[in-house]
ZATI-426241 format. One record per residue (C-alpha): z, x, y; residue number from 1. Coordinates in Angstrom, 3 decimals. Layout:
BEGIN
<nuti <Z, X, Y>, NUM>
...
END
This chain:
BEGIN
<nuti <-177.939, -111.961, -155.267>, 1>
<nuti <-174.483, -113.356, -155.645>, 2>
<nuti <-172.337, -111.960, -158.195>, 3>
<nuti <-169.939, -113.365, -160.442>, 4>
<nuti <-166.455, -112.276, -159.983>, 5>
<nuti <-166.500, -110.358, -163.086>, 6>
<nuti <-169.945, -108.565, -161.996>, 7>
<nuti <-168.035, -108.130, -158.693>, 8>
<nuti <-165.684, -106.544, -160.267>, 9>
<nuti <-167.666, -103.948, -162.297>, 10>
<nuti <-169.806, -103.279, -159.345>, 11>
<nuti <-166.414, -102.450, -157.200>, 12>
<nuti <-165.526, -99.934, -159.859>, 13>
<nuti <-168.772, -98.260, -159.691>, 14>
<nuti <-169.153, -98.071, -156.173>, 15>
<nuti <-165.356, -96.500, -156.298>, 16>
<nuti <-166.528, -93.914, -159.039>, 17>
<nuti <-169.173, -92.783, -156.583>, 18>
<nuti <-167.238, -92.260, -154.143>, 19>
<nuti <-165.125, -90.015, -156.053>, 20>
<nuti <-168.369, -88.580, -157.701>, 21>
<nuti <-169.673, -87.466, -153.721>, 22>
<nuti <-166.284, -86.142, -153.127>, 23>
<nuti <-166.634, -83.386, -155.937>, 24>
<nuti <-170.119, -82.790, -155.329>, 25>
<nuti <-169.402, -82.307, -151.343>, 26>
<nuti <-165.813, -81.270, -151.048>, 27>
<nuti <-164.666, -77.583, -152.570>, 28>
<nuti <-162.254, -78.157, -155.687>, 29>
<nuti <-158.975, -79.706, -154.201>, 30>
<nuti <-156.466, -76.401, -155.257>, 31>
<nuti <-159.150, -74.078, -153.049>, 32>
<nuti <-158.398, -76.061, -150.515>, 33>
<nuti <-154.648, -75.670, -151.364>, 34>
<nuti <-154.757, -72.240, -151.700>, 35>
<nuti <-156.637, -71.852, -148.415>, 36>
<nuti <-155.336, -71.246, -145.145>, 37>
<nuti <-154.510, -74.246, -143.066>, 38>
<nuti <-156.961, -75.842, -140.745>, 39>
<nuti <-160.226, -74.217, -142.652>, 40>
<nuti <-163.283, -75.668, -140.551>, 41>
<nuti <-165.595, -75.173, -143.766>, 42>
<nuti <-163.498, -77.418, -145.447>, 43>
<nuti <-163.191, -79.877, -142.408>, 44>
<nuti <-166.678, -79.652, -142.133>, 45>
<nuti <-167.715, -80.959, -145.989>, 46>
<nuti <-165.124, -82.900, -144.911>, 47>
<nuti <-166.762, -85.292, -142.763>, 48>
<nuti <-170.134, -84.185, -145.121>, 49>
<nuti <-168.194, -86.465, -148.007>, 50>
<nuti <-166.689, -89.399, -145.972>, 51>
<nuti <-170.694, -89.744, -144.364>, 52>
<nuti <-172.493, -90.213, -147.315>, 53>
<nuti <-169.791, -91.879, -149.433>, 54>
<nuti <-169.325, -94.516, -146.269>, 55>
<nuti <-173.521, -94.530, -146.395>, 56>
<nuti <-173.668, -95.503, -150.504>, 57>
<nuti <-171.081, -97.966, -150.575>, 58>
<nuti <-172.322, -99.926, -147.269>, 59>
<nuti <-175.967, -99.545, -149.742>, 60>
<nuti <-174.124, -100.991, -152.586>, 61>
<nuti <-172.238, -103.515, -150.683>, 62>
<nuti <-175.333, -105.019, -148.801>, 63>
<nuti <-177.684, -105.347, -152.018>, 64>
<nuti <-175.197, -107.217, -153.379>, 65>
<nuti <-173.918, -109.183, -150.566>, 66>
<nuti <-170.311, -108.133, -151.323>, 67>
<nuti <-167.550, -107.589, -149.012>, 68>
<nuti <-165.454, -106.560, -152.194>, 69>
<nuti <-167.090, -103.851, -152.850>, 70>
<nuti <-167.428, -102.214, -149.382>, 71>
<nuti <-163.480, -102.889, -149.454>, 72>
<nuti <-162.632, -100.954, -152.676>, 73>
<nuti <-165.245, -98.299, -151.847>, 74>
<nuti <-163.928, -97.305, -148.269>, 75>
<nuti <-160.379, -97.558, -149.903>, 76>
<nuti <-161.537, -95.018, -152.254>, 77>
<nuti <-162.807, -93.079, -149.528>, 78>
<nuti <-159.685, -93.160, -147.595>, 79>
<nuti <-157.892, -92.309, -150.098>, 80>
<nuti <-159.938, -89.036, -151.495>, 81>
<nuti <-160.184, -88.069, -147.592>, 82>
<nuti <-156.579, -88.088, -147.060>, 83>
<nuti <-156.115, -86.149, -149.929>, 84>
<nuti <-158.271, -83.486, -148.803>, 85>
<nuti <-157.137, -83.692, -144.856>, 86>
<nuti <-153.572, -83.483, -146.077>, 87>
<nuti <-154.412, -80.507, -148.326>, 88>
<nuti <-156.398, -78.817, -145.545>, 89>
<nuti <-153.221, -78.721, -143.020>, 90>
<nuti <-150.565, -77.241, -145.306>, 91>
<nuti <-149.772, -73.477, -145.018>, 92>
<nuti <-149.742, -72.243, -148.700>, 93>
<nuti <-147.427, -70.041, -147.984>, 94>
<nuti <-144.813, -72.540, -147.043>, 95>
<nuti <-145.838, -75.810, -148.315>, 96>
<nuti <-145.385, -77.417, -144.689>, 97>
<nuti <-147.636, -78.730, -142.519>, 98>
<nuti <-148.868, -76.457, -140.225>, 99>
<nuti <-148.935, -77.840, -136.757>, 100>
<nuti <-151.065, -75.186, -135.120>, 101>
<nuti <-154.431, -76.519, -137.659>, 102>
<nuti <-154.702, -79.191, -136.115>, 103>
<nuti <-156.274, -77.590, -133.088>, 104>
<nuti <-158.893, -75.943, -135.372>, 105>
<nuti <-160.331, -79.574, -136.154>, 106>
<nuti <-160.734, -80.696, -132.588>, 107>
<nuti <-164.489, -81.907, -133.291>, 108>
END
């Protein structure tokens, strides 16, 4: 099925709204992870729990409808929400800097 560009469009929307929609089902609210200390493996580990099954949906979505588009706007989407969350996960709340020692935590 080849979609119209404005059915492309509306299709790359969706497949962007799931992805945020797997992120706050798989991911802990964004100001836990704040709050938390740096380098949390639970966190890292729903982590890569999100980014799997987003990446999994919108290569789904992408393939039924024989659209590069929307595999493009979905992993952007999924970039974007995991960088948000990996970002999150190494600052130190109590100084709002990156802490360099989390990133040896994450070594997997």
């Amino acid at each position: 099925m080849n979609l119209k560009p404005n059915e492309e469009i509306q299709v790359s929307a969706l497949s962007a709204a799931v992805v945020y929609g797997i992120w706050q089902l798989h991911a802990p609210n964004l100001a836990d992870v704040k709050a938390a200390p740096a380098g949390n493996s639970t966190v890292h580990a729903s982590m890569k729990s999100a980014v799997w099954t987003a990446s999994a949906v919108t290569a789904g979505l992408a393939i039924l409808a024989k659209s590069p588009t929307i595999f493009i706007v979905g992993t952007i989407m999924n970039v974007a929400e995991y960088w948000h969350y990996a970002h999150a996960n190494q600052v130190n709340p109590a100084t709002g800097k990156v802490d360099s020692q989390a990133d040896a935590t994450q070594a997997s």
